[in-house]
C-alpha positions as CSV (number, residue, x, y, z in Angstrom):
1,X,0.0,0.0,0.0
2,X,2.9,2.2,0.9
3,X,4.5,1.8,-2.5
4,X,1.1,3.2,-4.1
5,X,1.7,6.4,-2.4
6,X,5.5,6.7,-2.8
7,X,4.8,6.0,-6.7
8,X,2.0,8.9,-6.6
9,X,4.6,11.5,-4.5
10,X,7.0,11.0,-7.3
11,X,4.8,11.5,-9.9
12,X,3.7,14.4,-8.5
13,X,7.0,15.7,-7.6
14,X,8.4,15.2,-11.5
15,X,5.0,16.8,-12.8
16,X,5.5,20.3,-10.6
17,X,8.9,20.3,-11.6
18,X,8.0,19.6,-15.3
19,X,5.3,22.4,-15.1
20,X,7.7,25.1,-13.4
21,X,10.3,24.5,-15.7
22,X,7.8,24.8,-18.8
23,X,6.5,28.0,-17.2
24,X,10.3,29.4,-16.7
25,X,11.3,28.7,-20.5
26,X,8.1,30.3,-21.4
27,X,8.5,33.3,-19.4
28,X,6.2,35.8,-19.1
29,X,3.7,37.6,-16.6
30,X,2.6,34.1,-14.8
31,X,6.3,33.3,-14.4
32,X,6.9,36.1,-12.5
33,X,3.4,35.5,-10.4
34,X,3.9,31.9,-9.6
35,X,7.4,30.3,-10.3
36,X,8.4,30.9,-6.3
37,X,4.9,28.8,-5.3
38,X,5.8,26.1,-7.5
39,X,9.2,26.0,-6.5
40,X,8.0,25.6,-2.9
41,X,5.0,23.1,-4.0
42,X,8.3,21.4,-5.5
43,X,10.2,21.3,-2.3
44,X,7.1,20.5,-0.5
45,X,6.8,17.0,-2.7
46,X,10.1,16.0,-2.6
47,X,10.2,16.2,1.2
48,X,6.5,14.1,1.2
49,X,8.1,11.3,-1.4
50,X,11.5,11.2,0.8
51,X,9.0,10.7,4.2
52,X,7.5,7.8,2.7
53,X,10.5,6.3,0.9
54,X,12.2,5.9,4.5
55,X,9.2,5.1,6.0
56,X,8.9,2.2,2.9
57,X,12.5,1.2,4.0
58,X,12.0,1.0,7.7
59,X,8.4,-1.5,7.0
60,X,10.2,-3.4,4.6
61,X,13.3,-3.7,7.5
62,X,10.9,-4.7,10.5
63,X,9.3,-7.4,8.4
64,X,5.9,-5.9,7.3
């Protein structure tokens, strides 16, 4: 079940990152509006896919 969630967290991760870099190349007046949230949002799913990576290790270690 935990795998589900780690596999969602790193799709998510990869499609914010995808999206702010499109929106940098592009440039523009929503680039200048939004590229710091998504860069946070960014940050913000990389830290939630990390969390359940090591918490993925640790059930697989105990023998879950």
């Amino acid at each position: 079940m935990i795998n589900f969630f780690i596999v969602a967290a790193v799709i998510g991760t990869a499609a914010v990152l995808l999206f702010g870099v499109l929106t940098m190349a592009r440039g523009g007046d929503f680039n200048r509006r939004h590229s710091n949230k998504l860069m946070r949002l960014r940050i913000l799913m990389q830290a939630i896919a990390v969390v359940l990576i090591m918490i993925g290790i640790w059930l697989a270690s105990s023998g879950n």
